[in-house]
Every structure is written in C-alpha cells, then in structure tokens.
C-alpha positions as CSV (number, residue, x, y, z in Angstrom):
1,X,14.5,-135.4,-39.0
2,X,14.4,-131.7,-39.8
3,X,11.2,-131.5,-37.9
4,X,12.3,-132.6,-35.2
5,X,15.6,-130.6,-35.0
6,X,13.3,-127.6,-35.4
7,X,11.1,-128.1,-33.0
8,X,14.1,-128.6,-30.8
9,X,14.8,-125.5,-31.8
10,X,12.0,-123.8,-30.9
11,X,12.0,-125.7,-27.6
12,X,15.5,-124.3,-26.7
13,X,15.0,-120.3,-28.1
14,X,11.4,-120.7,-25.4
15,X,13.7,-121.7,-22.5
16,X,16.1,-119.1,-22.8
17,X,13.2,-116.2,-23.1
18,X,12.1,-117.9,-20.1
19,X,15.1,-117.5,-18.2
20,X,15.8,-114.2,-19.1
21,X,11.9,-112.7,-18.1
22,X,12.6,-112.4,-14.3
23,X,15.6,-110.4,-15.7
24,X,13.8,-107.4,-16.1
25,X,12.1,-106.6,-12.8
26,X,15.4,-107.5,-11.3
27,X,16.6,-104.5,-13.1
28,X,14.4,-102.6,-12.3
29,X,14.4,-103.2,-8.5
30,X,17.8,-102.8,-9.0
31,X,16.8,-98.8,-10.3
32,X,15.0,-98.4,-7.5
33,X,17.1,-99.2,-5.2
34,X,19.7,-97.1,-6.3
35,X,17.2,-94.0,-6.6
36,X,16.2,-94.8,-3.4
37,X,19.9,-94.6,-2.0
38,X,20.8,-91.0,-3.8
39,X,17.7,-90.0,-1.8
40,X,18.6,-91.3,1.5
41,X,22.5,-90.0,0.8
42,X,21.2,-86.5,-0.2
43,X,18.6,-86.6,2.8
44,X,21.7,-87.5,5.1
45,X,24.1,-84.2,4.0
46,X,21.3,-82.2,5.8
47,X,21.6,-80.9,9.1
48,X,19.9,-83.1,12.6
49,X,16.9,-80.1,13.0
50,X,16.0,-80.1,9.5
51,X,12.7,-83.0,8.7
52,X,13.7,-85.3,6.3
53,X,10.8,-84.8,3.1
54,X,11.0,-87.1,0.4
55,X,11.1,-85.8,-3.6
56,X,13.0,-84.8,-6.2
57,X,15.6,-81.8,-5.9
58,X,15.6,-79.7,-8.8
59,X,17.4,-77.2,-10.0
60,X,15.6,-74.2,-11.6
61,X,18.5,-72.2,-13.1
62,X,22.5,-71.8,-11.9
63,X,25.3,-69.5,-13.2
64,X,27.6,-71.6,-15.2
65,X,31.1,-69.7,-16.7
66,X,34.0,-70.9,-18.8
67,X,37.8,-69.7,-18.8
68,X,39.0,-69.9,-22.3
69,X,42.6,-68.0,-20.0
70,X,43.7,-68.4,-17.0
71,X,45.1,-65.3,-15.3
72,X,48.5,-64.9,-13.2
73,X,47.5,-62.2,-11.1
74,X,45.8,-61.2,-7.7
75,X,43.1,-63.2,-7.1
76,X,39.5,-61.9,-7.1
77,X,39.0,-61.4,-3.4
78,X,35.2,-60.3,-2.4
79,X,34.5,-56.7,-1.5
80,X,37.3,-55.8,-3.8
81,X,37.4,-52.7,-6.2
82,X,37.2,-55.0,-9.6
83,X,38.4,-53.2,-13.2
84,X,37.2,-55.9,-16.1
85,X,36.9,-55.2,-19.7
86,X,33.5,-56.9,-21.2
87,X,31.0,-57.3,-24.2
88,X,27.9,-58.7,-23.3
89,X,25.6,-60.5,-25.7
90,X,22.0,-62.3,-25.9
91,X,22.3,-65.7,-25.4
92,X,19.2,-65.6,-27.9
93,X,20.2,-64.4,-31.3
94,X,24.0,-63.9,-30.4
95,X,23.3,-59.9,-30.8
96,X,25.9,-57.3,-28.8
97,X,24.3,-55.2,-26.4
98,X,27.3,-53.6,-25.0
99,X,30.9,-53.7,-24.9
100,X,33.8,-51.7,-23.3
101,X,34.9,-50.9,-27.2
102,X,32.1,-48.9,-27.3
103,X,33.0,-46.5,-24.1
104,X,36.3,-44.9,-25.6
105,X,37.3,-41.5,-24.8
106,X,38.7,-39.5,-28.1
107,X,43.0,-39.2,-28.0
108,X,43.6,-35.6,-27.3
109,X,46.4,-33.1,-27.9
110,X,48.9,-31.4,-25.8
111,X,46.3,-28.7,-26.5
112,X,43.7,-30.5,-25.6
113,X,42.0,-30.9,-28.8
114,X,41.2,-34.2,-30.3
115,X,43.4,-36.1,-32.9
116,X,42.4,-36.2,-36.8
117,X,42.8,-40.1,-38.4
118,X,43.0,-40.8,-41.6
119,X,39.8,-41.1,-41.9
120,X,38.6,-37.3,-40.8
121,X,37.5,-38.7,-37.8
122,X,38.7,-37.9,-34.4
123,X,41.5,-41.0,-32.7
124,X,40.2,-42.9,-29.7
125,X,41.8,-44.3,-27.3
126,X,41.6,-47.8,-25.8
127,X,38.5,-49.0,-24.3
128,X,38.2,-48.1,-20.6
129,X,37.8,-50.7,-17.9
130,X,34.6,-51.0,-15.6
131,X,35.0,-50.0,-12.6
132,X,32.6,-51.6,-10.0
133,X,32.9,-53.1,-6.0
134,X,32.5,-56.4,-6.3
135,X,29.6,-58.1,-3.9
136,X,27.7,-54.7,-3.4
137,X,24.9,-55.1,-5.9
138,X,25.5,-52.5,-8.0
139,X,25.4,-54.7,-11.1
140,X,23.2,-57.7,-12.0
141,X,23.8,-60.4,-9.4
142,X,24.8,-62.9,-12.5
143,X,27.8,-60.7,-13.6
144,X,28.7,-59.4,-10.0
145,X,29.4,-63.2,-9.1
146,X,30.7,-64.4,-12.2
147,X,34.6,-64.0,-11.3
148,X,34.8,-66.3,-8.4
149,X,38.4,-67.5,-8.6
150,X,39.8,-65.5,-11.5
151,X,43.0,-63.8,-11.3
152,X,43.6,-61.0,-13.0
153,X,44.7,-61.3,-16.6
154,X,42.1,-64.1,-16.7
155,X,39.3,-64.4,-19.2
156,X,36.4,-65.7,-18.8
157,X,32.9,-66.4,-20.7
158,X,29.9,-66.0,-18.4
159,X,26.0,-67.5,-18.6
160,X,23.6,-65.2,-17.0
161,X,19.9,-66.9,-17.1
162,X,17.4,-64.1,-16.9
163,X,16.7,-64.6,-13.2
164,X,20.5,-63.4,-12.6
165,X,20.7,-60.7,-15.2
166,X,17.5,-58.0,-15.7
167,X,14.4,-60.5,-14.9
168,X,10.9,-60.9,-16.1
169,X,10.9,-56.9,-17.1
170,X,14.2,-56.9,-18.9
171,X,15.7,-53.1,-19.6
172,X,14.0,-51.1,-22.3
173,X,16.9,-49.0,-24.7
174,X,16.6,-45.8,-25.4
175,X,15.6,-45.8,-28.8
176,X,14.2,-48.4,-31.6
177,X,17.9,-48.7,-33.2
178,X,19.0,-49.5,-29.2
179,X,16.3,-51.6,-28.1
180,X,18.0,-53.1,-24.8
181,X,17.6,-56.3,-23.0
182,X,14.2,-58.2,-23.7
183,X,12.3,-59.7,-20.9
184,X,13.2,-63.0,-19.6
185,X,16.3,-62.9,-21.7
186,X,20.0,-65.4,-20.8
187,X,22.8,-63.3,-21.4
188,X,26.4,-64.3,-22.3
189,X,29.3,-61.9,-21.3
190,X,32.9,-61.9,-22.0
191,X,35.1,-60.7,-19.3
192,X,38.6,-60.0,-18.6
193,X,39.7,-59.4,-15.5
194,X,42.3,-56.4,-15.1
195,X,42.7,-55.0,-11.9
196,X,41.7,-55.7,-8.1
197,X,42.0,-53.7,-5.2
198,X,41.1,-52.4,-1.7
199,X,37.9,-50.1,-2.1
200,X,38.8,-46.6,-0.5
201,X,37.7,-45.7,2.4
202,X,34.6,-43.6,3.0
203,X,34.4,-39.9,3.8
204,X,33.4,-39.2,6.9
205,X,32.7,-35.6,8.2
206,X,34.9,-36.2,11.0
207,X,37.8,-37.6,8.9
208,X,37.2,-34.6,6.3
209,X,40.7,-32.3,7.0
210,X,39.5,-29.0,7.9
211,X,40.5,-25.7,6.8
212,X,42.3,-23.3,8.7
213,X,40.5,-20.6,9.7
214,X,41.5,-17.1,9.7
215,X,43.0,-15.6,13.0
216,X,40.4,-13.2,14.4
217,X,41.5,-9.8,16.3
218,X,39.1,-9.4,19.1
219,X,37.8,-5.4,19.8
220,X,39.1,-6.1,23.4
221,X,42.3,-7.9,24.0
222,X,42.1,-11.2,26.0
223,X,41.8,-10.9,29.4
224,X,43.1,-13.9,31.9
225,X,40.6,-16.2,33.0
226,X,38.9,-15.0,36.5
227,X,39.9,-18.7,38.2
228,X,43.2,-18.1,37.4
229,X,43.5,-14.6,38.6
230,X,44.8,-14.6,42.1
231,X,42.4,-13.0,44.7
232,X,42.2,-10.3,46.2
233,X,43.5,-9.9,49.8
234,X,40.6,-9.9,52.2
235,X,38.2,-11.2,49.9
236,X,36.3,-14.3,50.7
237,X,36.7,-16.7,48.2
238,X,33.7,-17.3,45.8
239,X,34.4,-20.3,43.4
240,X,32.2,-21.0,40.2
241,X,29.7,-24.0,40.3
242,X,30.4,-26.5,38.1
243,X,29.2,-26.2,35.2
244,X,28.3,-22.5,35.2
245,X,30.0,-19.7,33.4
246,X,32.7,-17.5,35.1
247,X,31.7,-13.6,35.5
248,X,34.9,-11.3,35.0
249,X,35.0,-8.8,38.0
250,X,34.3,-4.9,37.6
251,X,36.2,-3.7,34.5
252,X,37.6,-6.4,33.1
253,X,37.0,-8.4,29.4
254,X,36.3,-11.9,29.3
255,X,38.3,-14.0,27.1
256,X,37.1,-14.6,23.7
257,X,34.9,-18.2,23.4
258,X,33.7,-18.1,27.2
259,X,30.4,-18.1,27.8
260,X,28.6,-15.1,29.3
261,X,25.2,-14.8,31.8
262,X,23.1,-12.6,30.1
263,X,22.1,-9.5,32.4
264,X,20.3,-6.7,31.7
265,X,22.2,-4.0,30.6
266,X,22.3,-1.0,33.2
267,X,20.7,2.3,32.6
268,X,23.4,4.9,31.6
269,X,23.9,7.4,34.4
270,X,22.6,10.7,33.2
271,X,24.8,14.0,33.0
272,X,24.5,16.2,36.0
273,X,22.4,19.5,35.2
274,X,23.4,22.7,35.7
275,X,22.7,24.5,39.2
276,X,19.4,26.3,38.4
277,X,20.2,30.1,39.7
278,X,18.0,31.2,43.0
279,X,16.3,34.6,42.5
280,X,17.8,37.2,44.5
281,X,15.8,38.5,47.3
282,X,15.1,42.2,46.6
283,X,16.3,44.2,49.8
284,X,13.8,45.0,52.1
285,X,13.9,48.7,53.9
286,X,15.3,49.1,56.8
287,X,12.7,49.5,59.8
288,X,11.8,52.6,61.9
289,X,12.4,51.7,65.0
C-alpha cells in the first residue's frame, strides 16, 4: 500500500515538472518581446530623416548633482554673471583640492593695516565668492553646467566624471605638497549659489567716453568759409567741385580743420638794388671853329 501511494507520488511531482517546462521559454519570449518593444519605442522618438539602426544605447558618462537646499532666490538663468561659494574634492580618496575658505583676503584697519588675532596671526575675512559667466567655458564644462535650476541660496553637491572636469591629462599642482588633479580623475564639488546677474556690457572704442580736449588758439584767427563769403560784384561765379577742397582768395586764412591743395610755395620777391651811379662824362673842349 505504501508503494503504491509513493509511486503515485512520484507519478504526480513528474506531471507537474512537466507542465511547468514550456514555462520557461514562454518567459523568455516574453523578455524578448519586451526588449524588442523598448527598441522599437526608442527607435520611434527619432526624427523621419534619421535611419532606424538597431543596438543597444549606452551611456558612457552623464553629470549627476544633488540639492541637500533648495534656494529662494533668482533663478540661474544662462549667460548670467554667477557668484557661488565651493570646495571641490576627488571623488577618489575624498581629498580637498580647493575651496573658497582658502581664498580669504586678511581684515584690514582704518589704516589699512591688517588685524592681529589672538593667535598673532593676521584676521581674515570671509571667504570670497567665484565669480564666473556662466555658459562661456571659462571653467570645466562639468561645473559650468552643474547649476541648472538652482536659485540662489541653493546648495548643491555636484559629480564631475573626468570627461567633464580636467580629462585624460588632469592639472599638474605646483608643488609636491599641492599635487593637483590626477588624470582621469571624478570630481565632487559643493556649491552654493549666491548671486546672479546681467554680465556688463563690453567696452567698445566707440562707446568709450572721450576726453575733452583742450581749446587750441590758432596763429591766425578763423577766417569765414570762402562758399559762404558773398561774391564779389562782377565776378563770374566759380563754385567748388564736389568733393575738392575750397582755396581762400588772395589774403585771406583758411579756417582751422579745412583741407588745403598743396602748391608750391612762391619765390620771395627780391629787394630792389640801389641805382648803380653813371660815370660822368668828362667835358670835352670846346671846338675851333
């Protein structure tokens, strides 16, 4: 009787691993399919001109942040003139590279000398913001875009892969003590943002204000200008081409800044010499006739 029952046993646990077999490659048909629609949905967000290639998309690094405070501020607008407050670290060994607390200007006196502490040691003052323009590549592109929809007062924790911060090279220090950022190295910053606002506008020579310039006495005093000067009765009239510089008539100045032919300057006339005196003829005798 127990033999039976357990071979009935055995009969029963064979029939249900028998039904649950074809389970499997239904699951995994069931994989596929759904691989097979993320490819055709991702193939489908691209635009009409663009062939359709089949694969997998990949991801080979991205900039990821984190707000441990959210600011109430101005927003952080592009092209702005950003002020933020940072430390930056390696994401390797957690060691500080740099930091605004160590860009402090000593407190100084009304006499302008700096402040004893305590300590001996001169007072500083409170770390100084960065000032940068935001989306001009001046900085590494990882922390340049790293305060996309911050406000100011916010605070953020940024991280850089290498391909965002210094690259394959990294950024040699100036000494052993300081040895700077090593190649290929993720970098973690923490930023507060304190101040946005319009970059000032450039300098251009033409917007430069100028500088009055001292009044100048000229040798000869101004005469009017010759097209202005009535003319004379009689005279045929003898208008200027266009274009080419008025001549002042005999004896009279040109104005200062008017242009002037060039002529040859005439000889000077030379003083007249005195009347050579004629010999005298010597009297002749009177004839005898």
């Amino acid at each position: 009787m127990k033999r039976k029952l357990f071979l009935i046993a055995m009969a029963a646990g064979a029939a249900v691993a028998g039904a649950q077999t074809p389970a499997t490659p239904a699951s995994s048909t069931g994989a596929a399919k759904s691989t097979t629609v993320t490819h055709a949905t991702a193939a489908s967000t691209l635009p009409p001109g663009i062939p359709r290639v089949h694969g997998i998309v990949k991801t080979a690094f991205s900039l990821r942040y984190e707000d441990y405070k959210l600011g109430t501020g101005a927003d952080a607008e592009p092209n702005k003139l950003y002020k933020v407050l940072y430390t930056g670290y390696l994401a390797s060994d957690g060691h500080k590279f740099d930091s605004s607390d160590d860009h402090r200007r000593p407190v100084l006196d009304k006499d302008n000398k700096p402040v004893m502490g305590p300590d001996g040691k001169p007072k500083m003052g409170d770390p100084e913001p960065l000032a940068f323009p935001q989306g001009f590549g001046r900085l590494i592109p990882g922390f340049d875009q790293g305060f996309t929809g911050m406000k100011v007062g916010g605070k953020r924790r940024i991280f850089i892969p290498w391909q965002l911060a210094y690259g394959a090279r990294g950024r040699p220090g100036p000494d052993a003590a300081h040895p700077g950022i090593p190649p290929k190295a993720d970098l973690i910053f923490d930023v507060e943002l304190v101040d946005v606002s319009d970059m000032p506008a450039p300098q251009r020579p033409g917007m430069m204000p100028r500088r009055p310039m001292p009044p100048v006495t000229p040798m000869n005093p101004p005469q009017p200008n010759v097209h202005l000067a009535p003319p004379s009765p009689g005279a045929a009239p003898n208008p200027a081409a266009p274009g080419a510089p008025a001549t002042p008539p005999q004896g009279q100045t040109a104005p200062p800044g008017s242009a002037q032919p060039s002529a040859p300057a005439a000889p000077a006339t030379p003083p007249p010499q005195p009347a050579q005196p004629q010999p005298q003829t010597p009297p002749q005798p009177p004839s005898s006739n």
